[in-house]
C-alpha positions as CSV (number, residue, x, y, z in Angstrom):
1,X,-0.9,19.7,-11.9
2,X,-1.3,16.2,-12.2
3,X,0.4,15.1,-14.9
4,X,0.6,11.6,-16.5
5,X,3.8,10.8,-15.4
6,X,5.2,10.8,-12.3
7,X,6.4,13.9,-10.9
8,X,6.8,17.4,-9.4
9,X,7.8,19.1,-12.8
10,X,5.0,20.6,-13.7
11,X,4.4,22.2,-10.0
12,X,8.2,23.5,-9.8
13,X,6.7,27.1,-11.7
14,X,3.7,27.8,-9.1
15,X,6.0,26.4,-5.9
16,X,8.9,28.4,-6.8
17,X,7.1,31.8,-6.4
18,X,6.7,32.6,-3.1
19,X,3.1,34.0,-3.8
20,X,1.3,32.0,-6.0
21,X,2.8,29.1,-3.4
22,X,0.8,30.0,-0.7
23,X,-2.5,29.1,-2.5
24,X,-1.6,25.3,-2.7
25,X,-1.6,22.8,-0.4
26,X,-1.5,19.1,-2.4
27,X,0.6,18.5,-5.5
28,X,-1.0,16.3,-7.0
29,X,0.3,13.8,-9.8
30,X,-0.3,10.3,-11.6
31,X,1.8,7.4,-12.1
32,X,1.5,5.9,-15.3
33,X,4.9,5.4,-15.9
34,X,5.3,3.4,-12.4
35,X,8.3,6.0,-11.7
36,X,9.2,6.5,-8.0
37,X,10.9,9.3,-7.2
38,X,11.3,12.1,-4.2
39,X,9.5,15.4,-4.5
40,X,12.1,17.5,-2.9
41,X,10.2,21.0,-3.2
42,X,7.0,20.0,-2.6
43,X,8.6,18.3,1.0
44,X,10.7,21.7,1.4
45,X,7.5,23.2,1.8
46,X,5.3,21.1,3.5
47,X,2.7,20.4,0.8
48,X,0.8,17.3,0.6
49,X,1.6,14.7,-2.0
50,X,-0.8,12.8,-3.9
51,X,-0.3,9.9,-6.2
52,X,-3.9,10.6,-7.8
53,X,-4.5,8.0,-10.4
54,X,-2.7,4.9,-11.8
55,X,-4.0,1.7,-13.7
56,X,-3.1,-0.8,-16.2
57,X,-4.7,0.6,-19.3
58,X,-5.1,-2.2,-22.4
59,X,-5.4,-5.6,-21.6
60,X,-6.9,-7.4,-17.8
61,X,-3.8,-8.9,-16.2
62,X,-5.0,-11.3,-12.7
63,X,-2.0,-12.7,-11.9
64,X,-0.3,-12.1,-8.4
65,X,2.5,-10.6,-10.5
66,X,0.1,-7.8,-11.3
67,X,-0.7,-7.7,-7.7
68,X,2.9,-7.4,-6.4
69,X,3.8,-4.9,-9.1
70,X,1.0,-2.1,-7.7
71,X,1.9,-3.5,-4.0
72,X,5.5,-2.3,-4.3
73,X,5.1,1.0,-6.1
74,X,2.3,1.5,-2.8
75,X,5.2,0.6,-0.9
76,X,7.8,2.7,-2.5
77,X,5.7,6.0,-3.3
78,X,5.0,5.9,0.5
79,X,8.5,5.6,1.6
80,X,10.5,7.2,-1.4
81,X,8.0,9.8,-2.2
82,X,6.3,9.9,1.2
83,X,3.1,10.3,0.1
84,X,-0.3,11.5,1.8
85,X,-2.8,9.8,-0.8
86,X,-2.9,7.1,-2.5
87,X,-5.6,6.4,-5.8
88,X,-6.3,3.6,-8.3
89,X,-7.9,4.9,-11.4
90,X,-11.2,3.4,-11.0
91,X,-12.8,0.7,-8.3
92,X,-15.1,-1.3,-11.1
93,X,-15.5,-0.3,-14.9
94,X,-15.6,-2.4,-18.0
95,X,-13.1,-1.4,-19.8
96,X,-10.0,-3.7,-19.7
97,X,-7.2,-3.0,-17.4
98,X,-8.2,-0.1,-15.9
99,X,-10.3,-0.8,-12.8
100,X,-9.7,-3.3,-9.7
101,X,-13.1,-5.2,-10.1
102,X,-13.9,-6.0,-14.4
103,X,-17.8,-5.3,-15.1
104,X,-18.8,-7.3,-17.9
105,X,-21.9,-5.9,-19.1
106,X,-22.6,-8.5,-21.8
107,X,-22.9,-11.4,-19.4
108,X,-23.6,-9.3,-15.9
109,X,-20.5,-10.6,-14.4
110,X,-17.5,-8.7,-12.7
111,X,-13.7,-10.3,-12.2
112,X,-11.7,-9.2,-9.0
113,X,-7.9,-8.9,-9.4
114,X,-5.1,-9.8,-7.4
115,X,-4.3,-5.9,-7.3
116,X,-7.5,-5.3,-5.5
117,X,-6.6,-7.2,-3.0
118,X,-2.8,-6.3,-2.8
119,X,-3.6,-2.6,-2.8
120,X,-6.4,-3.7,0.2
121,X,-3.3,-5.1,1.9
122,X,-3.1,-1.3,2.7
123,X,-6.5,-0.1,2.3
124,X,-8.0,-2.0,4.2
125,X,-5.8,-2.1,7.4
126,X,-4.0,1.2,7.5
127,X,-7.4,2.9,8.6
128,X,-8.0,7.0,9.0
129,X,-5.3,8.7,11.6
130,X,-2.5,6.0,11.0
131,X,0.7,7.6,10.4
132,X,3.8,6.1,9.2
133,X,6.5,5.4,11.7
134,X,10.1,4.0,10.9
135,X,10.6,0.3,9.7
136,X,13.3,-1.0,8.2
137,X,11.8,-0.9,4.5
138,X,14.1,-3.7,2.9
139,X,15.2,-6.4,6.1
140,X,16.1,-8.6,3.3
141,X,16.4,-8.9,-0.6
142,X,13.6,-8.8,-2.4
143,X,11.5,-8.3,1.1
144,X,9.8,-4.6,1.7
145,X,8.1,-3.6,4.9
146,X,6.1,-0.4,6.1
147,X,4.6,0.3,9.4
148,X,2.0,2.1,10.7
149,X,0.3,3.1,13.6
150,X,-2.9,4.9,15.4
151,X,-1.2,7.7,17.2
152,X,-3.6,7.5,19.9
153,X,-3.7,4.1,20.9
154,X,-2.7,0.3,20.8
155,X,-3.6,-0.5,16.8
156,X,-1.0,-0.2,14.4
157,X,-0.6,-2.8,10.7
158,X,2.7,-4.0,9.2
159,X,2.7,-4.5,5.8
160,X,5.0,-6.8,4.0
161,X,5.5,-7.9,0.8
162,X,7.8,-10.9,-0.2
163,X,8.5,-10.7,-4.3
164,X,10.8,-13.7,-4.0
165,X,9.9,-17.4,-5.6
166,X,10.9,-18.7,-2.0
167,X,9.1,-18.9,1.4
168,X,11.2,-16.0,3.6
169,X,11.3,-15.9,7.4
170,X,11.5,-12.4,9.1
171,X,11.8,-11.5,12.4
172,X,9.5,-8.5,13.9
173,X,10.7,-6.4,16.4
174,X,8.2,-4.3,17.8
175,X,9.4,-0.7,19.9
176,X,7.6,1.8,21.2
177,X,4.4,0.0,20.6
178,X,2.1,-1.5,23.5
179,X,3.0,-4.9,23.2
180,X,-0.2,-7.4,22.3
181,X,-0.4,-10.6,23.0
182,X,-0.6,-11.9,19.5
183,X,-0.7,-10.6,15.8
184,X,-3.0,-11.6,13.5
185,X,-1.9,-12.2,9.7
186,X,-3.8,-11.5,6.8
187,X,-2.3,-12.4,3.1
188,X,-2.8,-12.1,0.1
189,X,-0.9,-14.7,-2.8
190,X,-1.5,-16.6,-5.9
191,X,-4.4,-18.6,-4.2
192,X,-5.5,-16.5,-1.5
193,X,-7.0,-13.4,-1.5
194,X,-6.5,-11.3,2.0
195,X,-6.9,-14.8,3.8
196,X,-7.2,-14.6,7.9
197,X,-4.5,-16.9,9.1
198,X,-3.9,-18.4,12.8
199,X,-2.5,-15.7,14.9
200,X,1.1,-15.3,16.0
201,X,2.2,-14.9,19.3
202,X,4.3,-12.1,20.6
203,X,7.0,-12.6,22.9
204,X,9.2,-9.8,24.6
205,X,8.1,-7.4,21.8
206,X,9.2,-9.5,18.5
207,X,7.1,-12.1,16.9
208,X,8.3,-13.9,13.8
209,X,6.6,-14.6,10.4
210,X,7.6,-17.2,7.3
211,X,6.5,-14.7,4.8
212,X,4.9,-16.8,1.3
213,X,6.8,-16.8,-1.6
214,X,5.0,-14.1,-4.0
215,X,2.7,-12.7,-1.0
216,X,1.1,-9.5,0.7
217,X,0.6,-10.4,4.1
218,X,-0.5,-7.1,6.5
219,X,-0.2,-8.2,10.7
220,X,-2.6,-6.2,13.2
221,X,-2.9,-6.6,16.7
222,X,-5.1,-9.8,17.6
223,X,-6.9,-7.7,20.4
224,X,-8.3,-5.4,18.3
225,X,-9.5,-7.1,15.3
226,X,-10.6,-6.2,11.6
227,X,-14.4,-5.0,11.4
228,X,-16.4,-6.6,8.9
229,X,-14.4,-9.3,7.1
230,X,-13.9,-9.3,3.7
231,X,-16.1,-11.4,1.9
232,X,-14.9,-11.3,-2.1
């Protein structure tokens, strides 16, 4: 149905009768109200759930509070909701607030913001055929983490985002994985935007990471790689 807010609601009348069910497969909905909630038929019946549009409609907001804001409802819609897709309204557009890239037509410029890159903290790492496997989603307060992996093979991306003021260290403990040598950071913060950092090395299957204060920083395997660095 996709309704503004966030929600099953409006699908509960088609889902609940057993014929007209059997011609859907995604509830979709949007998420204007930032709302995070489960979707308890939809999951009863195996549907697919899609978060299909959210933005920031009104004013252009840069800040890395911005960025942590659509981070963790990514994070939460994933592991509250469990969702199967994930949208942002529009990718570049010019009017304020509701795009990740802001076109100015005026002066032929465009502005990039922080949620571009903490939603590509996701995008951009949990590639086509990852699924989401078990993680501890909140190891410590105001510290969430998802995983996920490439069923058929070595390459898998953490994602963790660390909303406190204050540097946090976490330990990673890494099971039923083939164990790399190293990890490879990639973070995103008030003054770097999805920034390669020196790899980390992995010992007896746990590696650990000081997480930066008000950060997005996604781990992959250093054997494998990211394709084509970002260059924004």
């Amino acid at each position: 149905p996709e309704t503004m807010n966030f929600g099953e609601d409006y699908a509960l009348a088609t889902l609940n009768d057993a014929e007209a069910s059997q011609g859907v497969d995604i509830i979709g909905t949007h998420a204007y109200d930032f709302k995070v909630k489960p979707f308890p038929v939809a999951k009863s019946q195996n549907k697919a759930i899609w978060q299909t549009e959210v933005s920031n409609i009104g004013f252009n907001d840069g800040s890395i509070d911005d960025g942590l804001k659509y981070a963790k409802l990514l994070h939460d819609h994933l592991t509250v909701t469990e969702v199967n897709a994930w949208l942002f309204w529009w990718l570049a557009a010019y009017k304020p607030g509701e795009a990740l890239i802001h076109i100015d037509p005026a002066l032929q410029t465009f502005t990039t913001f922080k949620r571009l890159y903490t939603i590509g903290n996701y995008s951009r790492f949990v590639r086509p055929g990852y699924v989401r496997i078990d993680a501890n989603p909140h190891p410590v307060a105001g510290v969430m983490v998802t995983a996920f992996k490439d069923p058929t093979g070595g390459k898998f991306a953490l994602v963790a985002i660390n909303s406190n003021e204050q540097e946090q260290e976490i330990k990673f403990v890494l099971e039923k994985f083939p164990e790399p040598e190293a990890v490879i950071p990639y973070r995103t913060s008030d003054r770097e935007n999805l920034v390669k950092l020196p790899p980390l090395p992995v010992v007896n299957g746990e590696f650990t990471a000081k997480l930066k204060g008000k950060s997005v920083t996604t781990f992959i395997p250093a054997a494998y790689g990211l394709p084509g660095e970002l260059s924004l």
